[in-house]
C-alpha positions in Angstrom: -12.7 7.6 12.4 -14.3 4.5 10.9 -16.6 2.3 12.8 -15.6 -1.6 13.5 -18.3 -2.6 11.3 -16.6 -0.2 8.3 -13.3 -1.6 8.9 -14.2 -5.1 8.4 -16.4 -4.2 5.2 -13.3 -2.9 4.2 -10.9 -5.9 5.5 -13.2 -8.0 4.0 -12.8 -6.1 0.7 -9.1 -6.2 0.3 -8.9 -9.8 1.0 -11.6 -10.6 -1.6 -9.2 -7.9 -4.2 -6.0 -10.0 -3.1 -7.5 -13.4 -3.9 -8.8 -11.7 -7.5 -5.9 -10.4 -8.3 -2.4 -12.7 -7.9 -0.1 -10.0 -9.3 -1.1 -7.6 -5.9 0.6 -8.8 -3.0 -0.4 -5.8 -0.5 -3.5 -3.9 0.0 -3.6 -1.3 2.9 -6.3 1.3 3.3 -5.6 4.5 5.4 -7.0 7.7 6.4 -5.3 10.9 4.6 -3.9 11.6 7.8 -2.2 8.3 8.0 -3.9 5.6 10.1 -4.1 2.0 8.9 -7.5 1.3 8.7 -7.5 -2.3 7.1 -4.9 -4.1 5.3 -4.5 -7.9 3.7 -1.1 -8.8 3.0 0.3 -12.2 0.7 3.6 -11.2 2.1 5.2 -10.0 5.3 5.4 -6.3 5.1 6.0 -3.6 7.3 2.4 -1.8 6.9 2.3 0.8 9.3 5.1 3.5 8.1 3.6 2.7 4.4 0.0 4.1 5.9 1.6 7.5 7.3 3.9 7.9 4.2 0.9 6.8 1.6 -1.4 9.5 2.9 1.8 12.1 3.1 2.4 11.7 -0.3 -1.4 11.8 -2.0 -1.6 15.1 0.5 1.6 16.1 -1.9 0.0 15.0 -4.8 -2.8 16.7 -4.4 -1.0 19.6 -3.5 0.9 19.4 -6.9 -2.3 19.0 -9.5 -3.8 22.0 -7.8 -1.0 24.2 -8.3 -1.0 23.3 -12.0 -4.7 23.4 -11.6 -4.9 20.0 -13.1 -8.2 18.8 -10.8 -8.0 16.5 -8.5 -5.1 13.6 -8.4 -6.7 10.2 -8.9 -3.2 8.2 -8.3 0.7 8.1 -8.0 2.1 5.8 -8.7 6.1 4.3 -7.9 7.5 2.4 -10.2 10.7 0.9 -8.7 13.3 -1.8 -9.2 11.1 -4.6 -7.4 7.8 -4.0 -8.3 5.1 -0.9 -8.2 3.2 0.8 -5.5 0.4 2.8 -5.9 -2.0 5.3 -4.1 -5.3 6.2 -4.9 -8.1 8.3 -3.4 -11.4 6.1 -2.0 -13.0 9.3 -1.0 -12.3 12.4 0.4 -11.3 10.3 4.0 -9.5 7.3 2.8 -6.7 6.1 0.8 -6.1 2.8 -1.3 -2.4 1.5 -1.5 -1.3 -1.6 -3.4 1.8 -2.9 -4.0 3.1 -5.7 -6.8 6.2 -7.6 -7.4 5.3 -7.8 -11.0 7.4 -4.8 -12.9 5.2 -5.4 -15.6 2.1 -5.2 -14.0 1.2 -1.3 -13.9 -2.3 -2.0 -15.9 -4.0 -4.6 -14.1 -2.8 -3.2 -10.7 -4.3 0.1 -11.1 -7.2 -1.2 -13.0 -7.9 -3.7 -9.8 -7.1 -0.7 -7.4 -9.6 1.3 -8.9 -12.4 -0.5 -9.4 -11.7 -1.7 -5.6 -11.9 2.1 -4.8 -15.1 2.4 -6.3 -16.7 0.0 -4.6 -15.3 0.8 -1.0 -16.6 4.0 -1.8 -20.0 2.9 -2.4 -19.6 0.9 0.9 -19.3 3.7 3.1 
């Protein structure tokens, strides 16, 4: 489990990715057995189910690339009528999952998910 002073480093880092970058409207990092961690929110979601179901289905993607033996899944995303979601590995630990309003907006999304990965990866 993470510490306090992890949690709020990484708090601290999805609010600073949220101001940065309008078109995400939800950042939530989880463990890959499905506990919110931290989370920053523009909008009113319902967070918690999202953490369990995130790190469910990043266990199945990983899962999937190893049976095609594909190396290791960076993301998944869901592209749906209202917007995209998507999931990304931090480490090992922890998952990254953003979510957008914009249906246009795959690019920048998973261009400021990752980089945000990165560096809460270097944080801990």
């Amino acid at each position: 489990m993470l510490s306090l002073e992890q949690q709020q480093l990484l708090n601290t880092k999805l609010k600073t990715l949220l101001e940065h970058s309008e078109e995400i409207s939800a950042a939530l990092v989880t463990t890959v057995d499905g506990h919110l961690c931290a989370m920053h929110q523009q909008r009113n979601y319902s967070l918690d189910r999202l953490a369990t179901m995130g790190s469910s289905l990043m266990s199945l993607g990983d899962t999937i690339t190893a049976e095609l033996k594909m190396g290791n899944c960076r993301n998944l995303i869901s592209e749906n009528e209202s917007g995209i979601v998507t999931f990304m590995h931090i480490n090992n630990l922890l998952v990254l999952i953003t979510i957008t309003l914009q249906k246009n907006a795959l690019g920048l999304l998973l261009a400021h998910s990752r980089k945000a990965a990165e560096e809460m990866a270097k944080l801990l």
